[in-house]
C-alpha positions in Angstrom: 27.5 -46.1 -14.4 24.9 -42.8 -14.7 23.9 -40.7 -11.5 21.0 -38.6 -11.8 20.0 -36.1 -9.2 16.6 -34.3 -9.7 15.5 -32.1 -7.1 11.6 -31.5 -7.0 9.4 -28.8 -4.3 7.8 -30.1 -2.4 5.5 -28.2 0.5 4.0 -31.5 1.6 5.4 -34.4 1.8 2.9 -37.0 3.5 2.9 -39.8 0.8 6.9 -39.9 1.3 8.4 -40.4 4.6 7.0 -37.4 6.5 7.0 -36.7 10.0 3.6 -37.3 11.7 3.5 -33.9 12.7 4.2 -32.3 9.0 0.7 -30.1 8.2 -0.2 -31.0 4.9 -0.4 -27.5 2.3 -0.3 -27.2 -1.2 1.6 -29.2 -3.5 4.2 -27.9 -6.5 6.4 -30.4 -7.6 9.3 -28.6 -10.4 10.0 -31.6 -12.7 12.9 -30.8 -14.1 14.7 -32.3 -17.4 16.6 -35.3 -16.9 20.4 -34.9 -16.3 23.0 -36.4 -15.5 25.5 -35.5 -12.8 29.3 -35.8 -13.3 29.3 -36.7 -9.7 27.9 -39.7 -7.5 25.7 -37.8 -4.7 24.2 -41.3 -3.3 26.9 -41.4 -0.8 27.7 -45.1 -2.2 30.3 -45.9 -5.5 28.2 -48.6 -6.2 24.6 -50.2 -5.9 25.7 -52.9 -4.1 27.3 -51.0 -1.7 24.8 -48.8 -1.0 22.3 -52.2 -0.2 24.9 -54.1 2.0 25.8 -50.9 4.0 21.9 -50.2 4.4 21.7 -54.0 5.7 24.3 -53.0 8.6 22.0 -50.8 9.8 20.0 -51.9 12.8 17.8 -47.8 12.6 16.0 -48.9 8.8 13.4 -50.9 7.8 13.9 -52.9 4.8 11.3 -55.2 3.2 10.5 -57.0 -0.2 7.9 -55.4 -2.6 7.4 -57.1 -5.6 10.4 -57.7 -6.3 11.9 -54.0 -5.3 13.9 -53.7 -1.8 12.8 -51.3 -0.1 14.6 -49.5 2.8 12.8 -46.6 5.0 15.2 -44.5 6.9 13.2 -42.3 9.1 16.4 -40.7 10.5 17.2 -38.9 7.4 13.4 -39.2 6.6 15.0 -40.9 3.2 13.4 -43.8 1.3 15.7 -46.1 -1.0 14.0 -48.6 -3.7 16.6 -50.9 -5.2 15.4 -52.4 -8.3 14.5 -56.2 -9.1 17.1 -58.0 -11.2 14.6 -58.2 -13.5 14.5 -54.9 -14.1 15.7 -53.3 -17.3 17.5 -50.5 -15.0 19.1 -52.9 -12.9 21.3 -52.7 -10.6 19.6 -49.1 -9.6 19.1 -47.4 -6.4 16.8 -44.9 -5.8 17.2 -42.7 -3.0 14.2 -39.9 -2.1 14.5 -37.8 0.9 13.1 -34.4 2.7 14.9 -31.7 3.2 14.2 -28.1 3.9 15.6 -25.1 2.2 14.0 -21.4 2.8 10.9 -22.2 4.2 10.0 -24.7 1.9 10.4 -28.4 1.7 11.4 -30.7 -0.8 12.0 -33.7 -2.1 15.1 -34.4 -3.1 15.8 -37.5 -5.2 18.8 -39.1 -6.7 19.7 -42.4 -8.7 22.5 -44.2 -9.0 21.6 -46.7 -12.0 24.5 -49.0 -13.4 22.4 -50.1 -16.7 22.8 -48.1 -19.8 21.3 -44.5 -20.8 17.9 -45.3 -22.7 16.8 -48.0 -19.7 18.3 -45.0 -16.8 16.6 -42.6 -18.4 13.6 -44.7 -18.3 13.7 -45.8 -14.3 14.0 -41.4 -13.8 10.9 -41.0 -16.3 8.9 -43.5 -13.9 9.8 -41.7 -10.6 9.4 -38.5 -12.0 5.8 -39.7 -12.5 5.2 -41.3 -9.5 5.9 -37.8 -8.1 3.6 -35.9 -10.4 0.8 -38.7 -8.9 2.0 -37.9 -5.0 1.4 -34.2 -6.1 -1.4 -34.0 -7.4 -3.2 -36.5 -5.2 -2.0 -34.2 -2.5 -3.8 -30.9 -4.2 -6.8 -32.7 -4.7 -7.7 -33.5 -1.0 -4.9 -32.1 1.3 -7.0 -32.6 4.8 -7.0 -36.4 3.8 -3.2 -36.6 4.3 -3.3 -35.0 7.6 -1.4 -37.3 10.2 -0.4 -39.6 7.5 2.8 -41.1 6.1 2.6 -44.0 3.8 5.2 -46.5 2.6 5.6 -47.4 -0.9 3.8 -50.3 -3.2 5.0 -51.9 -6.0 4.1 -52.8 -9.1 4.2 -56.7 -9.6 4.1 -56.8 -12.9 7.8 -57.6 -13.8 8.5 -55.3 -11.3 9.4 -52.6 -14.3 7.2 -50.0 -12.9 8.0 -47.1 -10.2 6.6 -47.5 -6.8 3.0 -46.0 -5.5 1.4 -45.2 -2.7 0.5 -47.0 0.4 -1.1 -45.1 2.7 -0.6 -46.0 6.4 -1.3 -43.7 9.3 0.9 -41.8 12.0 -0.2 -44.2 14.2 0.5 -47.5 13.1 3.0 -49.5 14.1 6.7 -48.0 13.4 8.0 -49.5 10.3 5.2 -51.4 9.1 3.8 -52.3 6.0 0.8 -54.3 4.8 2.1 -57.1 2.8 1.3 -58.0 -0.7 -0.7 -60.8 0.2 -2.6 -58.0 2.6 -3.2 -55.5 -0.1 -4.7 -58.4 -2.5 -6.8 -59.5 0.1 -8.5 -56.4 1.5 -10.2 -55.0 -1.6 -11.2 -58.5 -2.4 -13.1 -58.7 1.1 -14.5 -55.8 0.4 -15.5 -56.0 -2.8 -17.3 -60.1 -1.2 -18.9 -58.1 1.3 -20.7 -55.8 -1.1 -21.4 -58.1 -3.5 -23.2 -60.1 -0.4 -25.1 -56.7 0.4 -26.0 -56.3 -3.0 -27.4 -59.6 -4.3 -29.3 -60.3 -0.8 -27.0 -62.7 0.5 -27.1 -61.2 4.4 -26.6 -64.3 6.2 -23.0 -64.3 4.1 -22.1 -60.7 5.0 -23.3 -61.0 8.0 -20.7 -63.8 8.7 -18.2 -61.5 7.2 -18.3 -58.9 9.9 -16.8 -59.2 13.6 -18.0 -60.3 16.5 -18.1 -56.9 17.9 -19.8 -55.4 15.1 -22.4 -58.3 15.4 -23.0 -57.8 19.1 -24.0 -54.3 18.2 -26.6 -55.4 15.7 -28.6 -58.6 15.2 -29.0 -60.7 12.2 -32.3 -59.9 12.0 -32.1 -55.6 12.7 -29.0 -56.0 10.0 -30.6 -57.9 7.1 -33.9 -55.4 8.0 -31.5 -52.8 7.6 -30.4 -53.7 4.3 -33.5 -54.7 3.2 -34.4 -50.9 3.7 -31.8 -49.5 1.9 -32.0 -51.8 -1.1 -35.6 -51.3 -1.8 -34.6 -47.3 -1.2 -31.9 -47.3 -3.8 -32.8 -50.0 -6.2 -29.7 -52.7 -7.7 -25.8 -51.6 -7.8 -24.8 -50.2 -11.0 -21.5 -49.3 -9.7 -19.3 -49.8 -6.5 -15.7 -48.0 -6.6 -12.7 -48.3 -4.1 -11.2 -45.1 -4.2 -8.3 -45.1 -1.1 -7.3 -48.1 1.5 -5.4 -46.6 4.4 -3.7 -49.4 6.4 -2.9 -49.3 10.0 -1.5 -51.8 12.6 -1.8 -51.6 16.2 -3.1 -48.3 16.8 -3.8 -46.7 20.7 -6.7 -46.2 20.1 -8.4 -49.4 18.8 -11.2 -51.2 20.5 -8.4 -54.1 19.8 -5.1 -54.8 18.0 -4.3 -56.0 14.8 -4.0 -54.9 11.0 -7.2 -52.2 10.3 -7.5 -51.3 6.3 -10.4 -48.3 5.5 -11.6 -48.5 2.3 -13.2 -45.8 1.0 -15.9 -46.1 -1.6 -18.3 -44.1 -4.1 -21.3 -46.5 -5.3 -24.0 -45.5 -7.8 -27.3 -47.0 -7.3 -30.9 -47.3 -9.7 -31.9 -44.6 -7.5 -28.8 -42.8 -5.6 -26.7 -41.1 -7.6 -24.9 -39.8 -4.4 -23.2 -42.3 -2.2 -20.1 -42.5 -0.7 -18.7 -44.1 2.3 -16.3 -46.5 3.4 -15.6 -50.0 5.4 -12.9 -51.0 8.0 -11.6 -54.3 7.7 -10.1 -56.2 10.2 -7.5 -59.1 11.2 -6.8 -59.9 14.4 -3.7 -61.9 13.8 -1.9 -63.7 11.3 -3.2 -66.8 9.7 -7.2 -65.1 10.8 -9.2 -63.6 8.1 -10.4 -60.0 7.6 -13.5 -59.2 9.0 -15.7 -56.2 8.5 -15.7 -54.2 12.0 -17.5 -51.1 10.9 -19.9 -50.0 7.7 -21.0 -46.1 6.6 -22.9 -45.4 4.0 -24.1 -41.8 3.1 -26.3 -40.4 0.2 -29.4 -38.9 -1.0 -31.6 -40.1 -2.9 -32.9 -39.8 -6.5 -36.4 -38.3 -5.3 -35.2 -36.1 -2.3 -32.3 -34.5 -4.8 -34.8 -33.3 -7.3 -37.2 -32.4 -4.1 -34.3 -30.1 -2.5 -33.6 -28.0 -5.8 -29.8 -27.5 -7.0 -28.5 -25.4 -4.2 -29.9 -27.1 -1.4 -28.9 -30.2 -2.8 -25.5 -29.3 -3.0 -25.1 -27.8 0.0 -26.8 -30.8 1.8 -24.1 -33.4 0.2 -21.2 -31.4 1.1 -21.9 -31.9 4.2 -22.3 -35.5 4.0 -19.7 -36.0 1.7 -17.4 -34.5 4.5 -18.2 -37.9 6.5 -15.9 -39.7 3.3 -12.4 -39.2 4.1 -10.8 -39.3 0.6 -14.4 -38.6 -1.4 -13.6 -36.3 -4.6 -16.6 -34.6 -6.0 -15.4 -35.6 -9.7 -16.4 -39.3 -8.7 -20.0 -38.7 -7.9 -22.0 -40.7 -10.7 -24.9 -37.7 -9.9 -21.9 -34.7 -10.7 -21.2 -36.5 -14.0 -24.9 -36.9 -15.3 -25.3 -33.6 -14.8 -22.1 -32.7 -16.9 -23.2 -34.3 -19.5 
């Protein structure tokens, strides 16, 4: 049996198990070499153990991932991940937590993995990864984590991999997660519903959206609409999902149910600038998700080269402040004229 504890700073701690409160700041995670401790410091002798005495407790929220359990413990804002048997580290536990020491917090993980060194070694390696991605996702766009906590996706894949993000908000309901059915379907929707706007099927994505959204905006006004835009921008060369945050029941939604934003950057014939993003929506289980709102901003091909470079960038700073999670390396207009 090997125990590894590996301690990493952390000044933000959003895509872990933060408090909704916690301000997001900048990011250093210290990824230290992996060793071994003489000790066990998971609080359990064993991984089974440490999963049936987790069960007992009625204050965590376990779930399946993929294989992976997962168990949230917001009391000691801790999250376990127990691997699959099919694991090569199994029978593992992974236990990551916050704590706070001298003004700064961190994350503070530790493993208790039963398999031998080269495949323990391995599961650390992974984590130890998946922290490096929380970090520097975290630098890149810090106001996008602002009232967030997320839970934790897996890999399905043989369910060899370390966990990543899901990003749910501070208002969703307490201890939920979008299922793995859920997070196949919503970038499948949306990727239907553009490929409706795009190849001039409107009375499809029309059909696709809520009845709210369609009581706001005829068929006619919304296939005029797109019409517009499409003779504007000329075909699709390239539509990207680039965050889906998940929330369930929030206060203040027109309704309740499951909401997913999915935030996009698209490159058109003639917009090099877009971004944007669509919120998805299912009312209930066994109902479909609908699209229940649509934004689109850009600038066009002609009025870029009409505004001169520092207009221009000025002008989609601004409207690239409408884009929650929209990261200036994406723009297809940023990379032509890097090249």
């Amino acid at each position: 049996m090997r125990t590894t504890h590996l301690c990493c700073a952390l000044a933000a701690v959003g895509a872990l198990c933060a408090p909704a409160e916690a301000a997001p700041m900048a990011l250093r995670v210290d990824l230290k070499q992996i060793q071994e401790s003489p000790n066990n410091e998971i609080g359990y002798s064993t991984v089974a153990e440490a999963i049936a005495a987790l069960r007992g407790r009625p204050d965590v929220q376990i779930s399946q991932q993929g294989g992976w359990t997962i168990v949230i413990d917001p009391s000691h804002k801790a999250v376990w991940s127990f691997t699959p048997s099919d694991h090569p580290a199994y029978p593992s536990a992974v236990k990551r937590s916050v704590v706070a020491r001298d003004g700064v917090t961190y994350m503070d993980m530790k493993v208790l993995c039963e398999s031998n060194k080269a495949n323990c070694d391995r599961l650390v390696s992974d984590f130890q990864q998946l922290n490096q991605r929380t970090a520097t996702t975290i630098n890149e766009r810090p106001s996008a984590f602002a009232g967030q906590t997320a839970g934790l996706q897996h890999d399905t894949a043989g369910g060899n991999r370390a966990p990543e993000s899901i990003n749910i908000t501070s208002d969703s309901a307490p201890g939920w997660l979008p299922s793995s059915e859920q997070r196949t379907q919503v970038p499948l929707v949306a990727k239907d519903f553009l490929g409706a706007l795009d190849g001039g099927l409107y009375s499809k994505a029309f059909g696709m959206m809520t009845e709210g959204q369609q009581s706001q905006e005829s068929f006619d006004k919304f296939s005029a609409r797109v019409k517009s835009f499409t003779a504007e921008a000329g075909a699709a060369i390239e539509r990207r999902i680039v965050k889906i945050i998940w929330t369930k029941d929030p206060a203040d939604a027109p309704s309740p149910g499951i909401y997913a934003s999915v935030d996009l950057t698209s490159h058109f014939e003639r917009i090099d600038r877009h971004c944007g993003y669509i919120v998805l929506y299912k009312s209930k289980a066994g109902m479909p998700f609908r699209v229940a709102r649509q934004e689109d901003n850009f600038i066009a091909n002609d009025e870029a080269q009409r505004l001169g470079p520092k207009a221009l960038n000025e002008m989609w700073i601004r409207l690239s402040t409408n884009c929650p999670n929209y990261q200036a390396a994406e723009s297809a207009g940023e990379r032509n004229e890097s090249k």
